[in-house]
N, C-alpha and C positions, 0 to 999 in steps of 0.2 A: 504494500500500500504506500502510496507516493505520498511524502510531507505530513506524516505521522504525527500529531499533535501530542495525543495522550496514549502511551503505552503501558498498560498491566500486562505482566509478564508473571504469573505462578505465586498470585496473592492467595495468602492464607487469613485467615482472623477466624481464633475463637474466644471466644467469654467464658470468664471464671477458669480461664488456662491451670490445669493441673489440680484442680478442685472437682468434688462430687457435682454432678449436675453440671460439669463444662457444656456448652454450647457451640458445635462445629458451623460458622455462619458463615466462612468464604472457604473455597477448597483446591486450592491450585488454577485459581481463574485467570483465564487470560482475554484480554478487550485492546483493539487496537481502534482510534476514531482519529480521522484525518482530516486535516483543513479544509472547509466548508461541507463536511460531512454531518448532516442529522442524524442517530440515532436515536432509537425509541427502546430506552428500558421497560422491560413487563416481568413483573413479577409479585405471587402471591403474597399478601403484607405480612409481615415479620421474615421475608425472605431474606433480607439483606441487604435491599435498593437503598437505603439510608448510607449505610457501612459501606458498601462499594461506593457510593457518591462521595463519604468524607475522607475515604481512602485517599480518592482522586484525587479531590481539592486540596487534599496536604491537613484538611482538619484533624483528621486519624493517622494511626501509622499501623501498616499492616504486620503480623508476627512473621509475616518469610514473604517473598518474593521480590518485584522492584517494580515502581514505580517512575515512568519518564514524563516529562512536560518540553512537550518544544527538542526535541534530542536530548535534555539533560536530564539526568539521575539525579533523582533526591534523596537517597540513602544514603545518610552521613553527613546529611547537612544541619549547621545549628537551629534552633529555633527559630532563630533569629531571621538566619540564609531561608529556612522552611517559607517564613512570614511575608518575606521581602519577594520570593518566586508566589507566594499566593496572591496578593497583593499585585501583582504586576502581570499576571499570567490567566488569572482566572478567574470567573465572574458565577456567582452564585444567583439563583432565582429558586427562593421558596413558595412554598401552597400559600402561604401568608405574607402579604409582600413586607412586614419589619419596615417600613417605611419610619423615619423620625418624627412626630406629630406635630413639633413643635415649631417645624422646617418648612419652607414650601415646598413642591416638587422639585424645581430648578434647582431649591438649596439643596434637597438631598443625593442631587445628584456631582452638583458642585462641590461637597464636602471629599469624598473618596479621594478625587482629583487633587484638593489641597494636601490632603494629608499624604499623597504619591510625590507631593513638591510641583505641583505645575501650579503656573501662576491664575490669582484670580478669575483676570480676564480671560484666559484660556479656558478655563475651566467652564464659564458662563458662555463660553459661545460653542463649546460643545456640549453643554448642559441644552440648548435653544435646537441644537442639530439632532441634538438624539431626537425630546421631545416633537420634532416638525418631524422627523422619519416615524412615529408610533404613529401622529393625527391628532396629540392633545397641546402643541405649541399656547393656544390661549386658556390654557390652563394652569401654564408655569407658575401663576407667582399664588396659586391654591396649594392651602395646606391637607394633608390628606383624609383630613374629615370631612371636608370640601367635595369631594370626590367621589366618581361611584366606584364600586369594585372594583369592575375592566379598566378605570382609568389609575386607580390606585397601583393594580397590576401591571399597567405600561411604563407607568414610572420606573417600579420594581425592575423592569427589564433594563430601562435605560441605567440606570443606577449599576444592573451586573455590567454593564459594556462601557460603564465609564472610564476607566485606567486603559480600555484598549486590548482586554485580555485576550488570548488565544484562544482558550477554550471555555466552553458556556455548561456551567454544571444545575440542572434544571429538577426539583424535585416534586411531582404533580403541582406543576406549577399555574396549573388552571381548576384545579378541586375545590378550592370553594367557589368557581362561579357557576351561574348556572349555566343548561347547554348552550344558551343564542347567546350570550356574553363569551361563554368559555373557548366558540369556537373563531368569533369576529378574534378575540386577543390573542388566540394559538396563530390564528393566521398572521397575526403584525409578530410574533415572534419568530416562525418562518420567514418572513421578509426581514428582520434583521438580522439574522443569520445568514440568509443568503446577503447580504449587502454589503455584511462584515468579511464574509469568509470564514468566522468561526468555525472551528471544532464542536460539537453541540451533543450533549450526551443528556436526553430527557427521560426521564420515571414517570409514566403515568400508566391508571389502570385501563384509560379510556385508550380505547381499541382501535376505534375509529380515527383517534386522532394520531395514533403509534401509526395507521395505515399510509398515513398522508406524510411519512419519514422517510427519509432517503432507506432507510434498513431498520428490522425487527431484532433485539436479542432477547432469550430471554434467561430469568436467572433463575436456576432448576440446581436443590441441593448442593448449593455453593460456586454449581459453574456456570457459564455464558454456554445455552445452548444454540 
């Protein structure tokens, strides 16, 4: 596979390691997703879709295999090195978009960018470019109580793609809306994806929406079937 973003290679994770009632939740899994590649994770809940997602993004670390972003291995690297490759590499999108209340849209998407060291103004005119590629631009300077769901959620998106990441780590990230909301904002997430080029690795249980992904995997007693 050409320009391999995210590489698992024979990840392991179980819980409560070497205790009664250990938990065997990943099993020598292997996932390869490349540059403007959509996947669609499916998997029964308590399977593991959480744990392989925080795997990926560096929130977790797996008990054995290896882990690549961008060609580079993250095994052995400090916390710190961990923070600074998540931070710069990878964008997260939960079921809840975690949006800041206190913030308006524009801010919360400006804030990530400040704290990665780009300046203000930069920060604010790709805060304006995300939001005009989702379709909520005159909703910028609303805070997110302001807002309905899908629009709370398009933020949410913008907000993962603000530092410019390579890869987009997405966890049913349209579950609480309902269908006519959930399918109008999956669709403005495939169009950022394709516009970015992103690596795109999504969990959800909706089927129909895994259909409409460039590929299906799915996660069956700890592997990528």
């Amino acid at each position: 596979m050409s320009d391999v973003v995210l590489d698992l290679s024979g990840i392991e994770k179980t819980y409560n390691r070497g205790l009664p009632g250990q938990v065997e939740v990943l099993r020598g899994l292997d996932l390869r997703v490349a540059a403007g590649e959509i996947v669609a994770l499916v998997a029964p809940s308590g399977a593991g879709k959480s744990t392989l997602l925080h795997i990926a993004g560096l929130l977790d670390t797996a008990d054995a295999g290896g882990v690549s972003i961008s060609g580079r291995a993250m095994a052995g690297l400090s916390d710190r090195a961990r923070t600074e490759a998540r931070r710069r590499e990878v964008g997260f999108v939960y079921q809840f978009h975690h949006l800041l209340p206190e913030f308006s849209a524009a801010e919360n998407i400006v804030l990530p960018q400040l704290a990665n060291g780009v300046s203000r103004a930069e920060a604010q005119d790709h805060a304006m470019r995300l939001l005009d590629l989702v379709g909520i631009l005159p909703r910028a300077g609303h805070r997110p109580a302001a807002l309905s769901g899908g629009e709370q959620q398009r933020v949410a998106f913008c907000r993962a793609l603000a530092n410019r990441p390579r890869l987009l780590l997405a966890d049913e990230p349209t579950g609480n809306l309902d269908p006519e909301t959930s399918d109008r904002v999956f669709a403005t997430l495939l169009s950022l994806v394709r516009e970015t080029g992103l690596a795109a690795l999504i969990a959800t249980h909706n089927l129909e929406l895994a259909a409409r992904m460039d590929r299906v995997v799915r996660l069956e007693a700890g592997r990528i079937i």
